[in-house]
C-alpha positions in Angstrom: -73.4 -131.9 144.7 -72.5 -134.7 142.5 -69.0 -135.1 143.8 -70.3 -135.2 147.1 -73.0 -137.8 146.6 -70.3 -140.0 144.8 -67.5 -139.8 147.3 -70.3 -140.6 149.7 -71.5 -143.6 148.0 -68.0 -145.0 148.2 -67.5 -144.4 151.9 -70.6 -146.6 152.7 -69.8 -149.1 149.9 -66.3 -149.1 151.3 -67.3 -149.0 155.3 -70.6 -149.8 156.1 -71.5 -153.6 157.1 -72.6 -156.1 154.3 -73.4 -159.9 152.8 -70.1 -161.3 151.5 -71.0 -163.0 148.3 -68.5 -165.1 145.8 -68.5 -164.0 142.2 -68.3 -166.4 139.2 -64.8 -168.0 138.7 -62.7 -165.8 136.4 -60.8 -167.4 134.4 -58.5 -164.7 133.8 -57.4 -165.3 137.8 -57.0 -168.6 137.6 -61.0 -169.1 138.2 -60.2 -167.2 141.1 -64.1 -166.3 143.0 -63.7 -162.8 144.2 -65.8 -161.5 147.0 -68.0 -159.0 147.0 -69.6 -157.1 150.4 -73.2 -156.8 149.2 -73.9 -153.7 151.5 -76.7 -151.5 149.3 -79.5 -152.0 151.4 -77.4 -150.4 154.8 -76.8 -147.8 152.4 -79.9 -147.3 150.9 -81.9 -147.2 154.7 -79.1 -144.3 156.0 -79.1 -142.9 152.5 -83.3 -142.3 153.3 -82.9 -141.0 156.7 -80.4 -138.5 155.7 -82.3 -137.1 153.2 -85.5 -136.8 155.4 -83.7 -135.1 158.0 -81.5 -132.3 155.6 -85.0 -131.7 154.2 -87.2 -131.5 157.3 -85.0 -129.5 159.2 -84.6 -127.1 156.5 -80.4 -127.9 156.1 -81.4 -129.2 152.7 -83.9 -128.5 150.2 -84.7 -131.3 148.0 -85.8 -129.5 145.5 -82.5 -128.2 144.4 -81.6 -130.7 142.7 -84.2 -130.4 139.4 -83.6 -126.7 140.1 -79.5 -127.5 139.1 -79.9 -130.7 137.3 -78.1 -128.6 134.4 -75.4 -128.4 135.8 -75.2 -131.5 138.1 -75.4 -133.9 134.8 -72.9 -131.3 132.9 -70.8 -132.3 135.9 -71.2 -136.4 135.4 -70.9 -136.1 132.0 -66.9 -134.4 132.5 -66.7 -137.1 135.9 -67.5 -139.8 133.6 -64.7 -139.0 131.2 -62.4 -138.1 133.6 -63.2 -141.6 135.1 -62.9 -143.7 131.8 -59.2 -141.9 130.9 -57.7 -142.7 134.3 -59.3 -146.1 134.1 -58.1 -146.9 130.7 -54.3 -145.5 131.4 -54.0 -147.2 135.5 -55.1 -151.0 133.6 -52.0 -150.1 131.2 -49.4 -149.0 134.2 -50.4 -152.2 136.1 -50.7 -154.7 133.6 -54.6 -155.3 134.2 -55.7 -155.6 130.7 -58.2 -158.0 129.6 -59.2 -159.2 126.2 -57.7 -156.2 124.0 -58.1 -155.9 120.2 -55.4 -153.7 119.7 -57.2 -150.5 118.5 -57.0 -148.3 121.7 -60.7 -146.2 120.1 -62.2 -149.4 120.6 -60.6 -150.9 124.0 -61.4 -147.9 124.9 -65.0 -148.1 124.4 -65.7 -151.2 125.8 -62.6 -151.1 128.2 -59.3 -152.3 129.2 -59.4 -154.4 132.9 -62.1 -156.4 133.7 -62.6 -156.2 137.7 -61.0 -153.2 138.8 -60.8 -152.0 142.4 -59.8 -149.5 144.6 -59.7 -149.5 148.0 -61.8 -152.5 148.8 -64.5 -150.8 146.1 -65.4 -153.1 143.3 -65.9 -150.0 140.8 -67.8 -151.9 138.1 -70.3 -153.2 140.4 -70.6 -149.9 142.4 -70.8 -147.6 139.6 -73.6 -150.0 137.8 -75.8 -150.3 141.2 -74.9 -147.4 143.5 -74.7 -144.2 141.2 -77.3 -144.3 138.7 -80.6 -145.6 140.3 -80.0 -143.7 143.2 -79.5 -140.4 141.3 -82.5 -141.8 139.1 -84.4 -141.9 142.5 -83.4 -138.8 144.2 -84.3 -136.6 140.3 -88.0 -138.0 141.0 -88.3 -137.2 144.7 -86.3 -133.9 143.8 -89.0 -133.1 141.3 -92.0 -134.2 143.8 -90.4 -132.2 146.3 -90.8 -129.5 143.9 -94.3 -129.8 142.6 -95.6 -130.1 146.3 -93.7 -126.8 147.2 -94.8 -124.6 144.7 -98.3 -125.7 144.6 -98.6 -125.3 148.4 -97.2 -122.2 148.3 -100.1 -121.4 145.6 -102.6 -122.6 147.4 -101.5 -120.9 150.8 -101.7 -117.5 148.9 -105.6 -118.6 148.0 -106.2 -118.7 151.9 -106.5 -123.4 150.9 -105.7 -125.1 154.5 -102.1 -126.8 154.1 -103.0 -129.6 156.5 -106.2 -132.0 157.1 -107.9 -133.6 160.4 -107.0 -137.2 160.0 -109.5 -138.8 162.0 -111.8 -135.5 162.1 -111.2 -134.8 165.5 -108.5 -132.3 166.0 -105.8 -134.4 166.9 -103.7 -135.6 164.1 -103.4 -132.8 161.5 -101.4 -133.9 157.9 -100.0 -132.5 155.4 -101.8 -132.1 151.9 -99.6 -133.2 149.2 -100.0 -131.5 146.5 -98.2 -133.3 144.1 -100.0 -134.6 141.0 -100.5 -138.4 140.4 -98.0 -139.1 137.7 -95.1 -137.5 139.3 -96.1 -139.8 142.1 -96.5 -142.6 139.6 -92.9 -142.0 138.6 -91.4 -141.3 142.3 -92.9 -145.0 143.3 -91.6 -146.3 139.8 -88.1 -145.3 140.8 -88.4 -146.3 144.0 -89.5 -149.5 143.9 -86.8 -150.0 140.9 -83.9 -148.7 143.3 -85.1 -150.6 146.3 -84.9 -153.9 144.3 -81.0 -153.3 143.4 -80.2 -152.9 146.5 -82.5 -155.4 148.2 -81.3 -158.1 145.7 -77.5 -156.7 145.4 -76.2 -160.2 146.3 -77.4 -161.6 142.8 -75.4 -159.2 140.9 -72.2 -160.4 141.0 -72.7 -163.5 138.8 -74.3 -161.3 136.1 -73.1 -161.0 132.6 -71.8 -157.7 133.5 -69.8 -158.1 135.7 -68.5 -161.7 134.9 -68.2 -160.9 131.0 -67.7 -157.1 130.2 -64.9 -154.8 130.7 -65.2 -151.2 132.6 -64.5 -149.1 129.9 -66.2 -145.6 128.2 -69.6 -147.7 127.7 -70.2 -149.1 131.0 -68.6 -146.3 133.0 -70.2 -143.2 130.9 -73.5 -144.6 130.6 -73.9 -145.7 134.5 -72.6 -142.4 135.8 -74.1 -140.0 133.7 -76.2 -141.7 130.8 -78.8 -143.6 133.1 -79.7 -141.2 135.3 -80.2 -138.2 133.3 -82.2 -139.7 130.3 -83.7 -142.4 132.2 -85.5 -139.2 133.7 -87.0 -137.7 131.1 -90.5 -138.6 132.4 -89.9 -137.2 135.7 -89.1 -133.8 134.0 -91.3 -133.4 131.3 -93.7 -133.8 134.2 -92.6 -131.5 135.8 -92.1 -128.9 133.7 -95.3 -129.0 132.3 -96.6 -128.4 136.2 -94.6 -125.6 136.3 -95.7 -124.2 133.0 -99.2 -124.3 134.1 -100.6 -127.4 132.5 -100.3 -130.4 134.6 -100.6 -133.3 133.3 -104.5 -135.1 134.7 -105.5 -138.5 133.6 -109.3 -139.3 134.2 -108.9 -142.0 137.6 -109.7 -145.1 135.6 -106.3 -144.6 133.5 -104.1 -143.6 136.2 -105.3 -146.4 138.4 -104.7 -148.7 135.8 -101.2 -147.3 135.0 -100.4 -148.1 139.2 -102.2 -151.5 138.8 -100.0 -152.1 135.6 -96.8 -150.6 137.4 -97.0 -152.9 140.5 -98.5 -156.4 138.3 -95.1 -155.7 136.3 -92.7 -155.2 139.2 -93.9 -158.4 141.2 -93.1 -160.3 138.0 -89.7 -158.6 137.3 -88.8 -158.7 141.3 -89.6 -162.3 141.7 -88.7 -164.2 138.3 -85.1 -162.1 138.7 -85.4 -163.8 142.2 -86.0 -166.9 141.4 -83.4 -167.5 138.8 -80.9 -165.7 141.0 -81.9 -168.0 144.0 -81.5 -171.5 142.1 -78.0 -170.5 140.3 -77.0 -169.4 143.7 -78.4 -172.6 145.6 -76.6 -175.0 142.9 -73.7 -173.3 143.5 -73.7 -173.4 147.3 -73.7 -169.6 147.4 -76.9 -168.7 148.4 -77.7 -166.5 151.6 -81.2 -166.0 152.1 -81.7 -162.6 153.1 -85.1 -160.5 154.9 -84.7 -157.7 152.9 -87.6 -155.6 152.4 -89.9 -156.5 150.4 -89.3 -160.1 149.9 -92.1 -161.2 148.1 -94.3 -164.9 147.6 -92.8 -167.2 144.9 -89.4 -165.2 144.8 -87.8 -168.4 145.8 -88.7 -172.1 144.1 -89.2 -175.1 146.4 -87.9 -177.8 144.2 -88.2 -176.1 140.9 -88.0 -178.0 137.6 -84.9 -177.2 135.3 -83.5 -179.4 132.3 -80.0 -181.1 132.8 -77.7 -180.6 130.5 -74.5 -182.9 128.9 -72.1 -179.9 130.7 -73.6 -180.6 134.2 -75.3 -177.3 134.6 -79.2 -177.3 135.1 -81.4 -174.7 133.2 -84.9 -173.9 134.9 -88.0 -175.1 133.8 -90.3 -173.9 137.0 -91.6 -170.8 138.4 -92.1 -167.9 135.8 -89.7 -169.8 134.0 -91.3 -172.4 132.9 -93.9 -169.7 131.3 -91.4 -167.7 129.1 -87.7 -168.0 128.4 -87.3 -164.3 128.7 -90.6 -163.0 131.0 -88.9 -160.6 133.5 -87.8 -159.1 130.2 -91.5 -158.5 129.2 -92.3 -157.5 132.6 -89.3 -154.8 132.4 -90.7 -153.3 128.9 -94.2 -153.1 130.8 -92.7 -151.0 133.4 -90.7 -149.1 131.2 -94.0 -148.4 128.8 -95.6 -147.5 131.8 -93.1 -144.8 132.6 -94.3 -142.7 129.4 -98.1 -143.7 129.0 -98.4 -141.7 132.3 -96.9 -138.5 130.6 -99.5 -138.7 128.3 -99.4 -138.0 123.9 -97.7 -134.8 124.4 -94.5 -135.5 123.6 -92.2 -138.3 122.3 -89.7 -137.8 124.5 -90.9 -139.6 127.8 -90.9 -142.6 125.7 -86.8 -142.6 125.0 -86.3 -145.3 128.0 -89.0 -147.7 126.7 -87.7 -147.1 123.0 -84.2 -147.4 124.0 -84.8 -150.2 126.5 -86.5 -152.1 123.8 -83.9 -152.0 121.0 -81.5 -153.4 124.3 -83.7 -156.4 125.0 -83.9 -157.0 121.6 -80.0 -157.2 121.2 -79.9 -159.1 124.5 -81.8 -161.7 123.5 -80.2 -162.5 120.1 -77.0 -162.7 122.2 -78.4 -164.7 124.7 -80.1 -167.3 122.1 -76.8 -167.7 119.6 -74.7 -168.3 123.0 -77.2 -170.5 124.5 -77.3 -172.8 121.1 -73.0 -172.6 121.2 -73.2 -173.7 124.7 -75.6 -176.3 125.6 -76.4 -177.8 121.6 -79.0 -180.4 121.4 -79.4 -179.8 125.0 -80.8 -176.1 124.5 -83.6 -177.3 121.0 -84.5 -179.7 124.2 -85.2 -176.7 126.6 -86.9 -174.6 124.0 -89.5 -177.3 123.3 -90.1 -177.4 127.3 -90.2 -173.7 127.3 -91.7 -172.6 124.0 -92.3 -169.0 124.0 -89.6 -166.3 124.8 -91.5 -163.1 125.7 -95.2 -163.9 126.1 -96.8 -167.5 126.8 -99.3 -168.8 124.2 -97.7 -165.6 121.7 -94.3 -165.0 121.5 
């Protein structure tokens, strides 16, 4: 099942139509640009109507993958190494290594070449995009799936109707979902989360990532097995506790707030991502604007602010970022957060990602600052005195 969603995920990264988009100059090429064929969303659409018609006409259960996820992630987890070995021993036999220390434990770690491809495939930027967000997706709807099925079945057996009147007069019956609000909560969390990578795929290719770091163990374990299967935790925690009897209920007020919360925090994230994205891309006569769904108000600046600095290069002073240096961050943590608050005080567990995610930002942020300050100087004391506050305006 793995295997097969992987090799698929290449043919359509590989095949399907896409938005050709110029990378950063690497310096290693002779500041060579390389190309990449932004084609998620095509994927993402056929990716949806597949699913919907395995499952509908009964060729597919959804629900088998939480009922193997076992063994599926006991399956990334040996892909993942197999992956990183070859990896590490092809950028050797063809001369692609980049940046080594000399200690193969470590290079091997944080990876030999820097932009590896195969057939057409930009690996690094497949395997960070394509694999784990969709898995992270299809473990939520696979749990949903699950949740609605057995409790249907339950109800059926108490003689409860499986479908509702609509409009009350016999014409258009639906379905009752019976699948409880915070799996729900945590299906439209990962959906909306997946739908933005590959919405926005056209503004990875000039991230740190895939400019800067290598595709080694890190990167290559972590995308294809580590994200998806702890990233999850919430999903399944849910719903085991549904199946054990004791689902999870949150009085309305709290779980409306929790969607209110979820949605405030995404529009933030989705548009200040977009914004920054949008005016690198536009100063570097890159930019394609694009209808992707959803593409929402203020995700692109009409003469935005931004600081020129002594190198040439402008850093932005409007839109979200003129609030906070680092605000899509805080918006991330508050989806993140969100992602265990609606499991409830049971457990710890739920709240790994937010934990884990935290300790990330935290790191990323040092980074960012020290680098920033080597980079830019007086030029960067100048910005910070525009833009003050690095998480939350007026606080922090």
């Amino acid at each position: 099942m793995y295997l097969g969603f992987t090799v698929w995920q290449a043919f359509t990264a590989r095949f399907f139509p896409g938005v050709l988009v110029k990378g950063l100059p690497v310096p290693s090429l002779n500041n060579k640009q390389l190309v990449y064929n932004c084609n998620g969303i095509a994927s993402w659409y056929v990716d949806l109507v597949l699913l919907f018609v395995l499952h509908y006409n009964s060729i597919w259960n959804l629900g088998d993958i939480v009922d193997n996820l076992g063994p599926i992630m006991m399956v990334s987890v040996i892909w993942s190494n197999i992956v990183s070995v070859i990896t590490y021993a092809v950028a050797f036999l063809t001369k692609t290594t980049h940046r080594m220390s000399g200690s193969h434990a470590y290079d091997f770690f944080m990876g030999a070449p820097l932009n590896p491809r195969f057939l057409g495939i930009d690996l690094k930027m497949w395997s960070e995009i394509r694999i784990p967000w969709k898995i992270l997706f299809l473990v939520s709807l696979s749990a949903a799936v699950k949740e609605h099925d057995v409790n249907a079945a339950a109800a059926l057996a108490k003689g409860l109707p499986s479908t509702f009147d609509l409009m009350g007069l016999g014409i258009v019956e639906l379905p009752i979902i019976r699948t409880s609000a915070p799996l729900l909560f945590m299906l439209l969390a990962h959906t909306l989360y997946v739908n933005a990578c590959m919405k926005g795929e056209e503004c990875i290719p000039t991230t740190w990532d895939i400019f800067y770091e290598k595709w080694g163990w890190m990167l290559i374990y972590w995308n294809l097995s580590g994200v998806p299967f702890s990233y999850c935790y919430s999903t399944v925690y849910l719903l085991n506790k549904s199946l054990a009897g004791e689902t999870v209920v949150h009085p309305s007020w709290y779980q409306t707030t929790l969607f209110v919360a979820l949605l405030a925090a995404y529009y933030v994230w989705d548009t200040a991502n977009s914004q920054k994205n949008r005016f690198r891309m536009k100063e570097r006569g890159t930019y394609v604007e694009r209808n992707t769904f959803p593409q929402l108000p203020w995700g692109t600046l009409k003469n935005p602010t931004y600081l020129k600095t002594k190198r040439g290069t402008k850093l932005l002073t409007g839109g979200w970022w003129g609030i906070a240096r680092k605000i899509h961050y805080t918006a991330d943590l508050v989806m993140a957060l969100s992602w265990g608050l609606v499991t409830g005080t049971g457990s710890g567990i739920p709240y790994f990602y937010f934990f884990f995610f935290t300790t990330v930002l935290v790191h990323r942020v040092s980074r960012d600052i020290e680098l920033c300050k080597e980079k830019y100087g007086d030029d960067w004391d100048a910005y910070c005195k525009i833009v003050p506050y690095i998480f939350i305006p007026g606080i922090f």
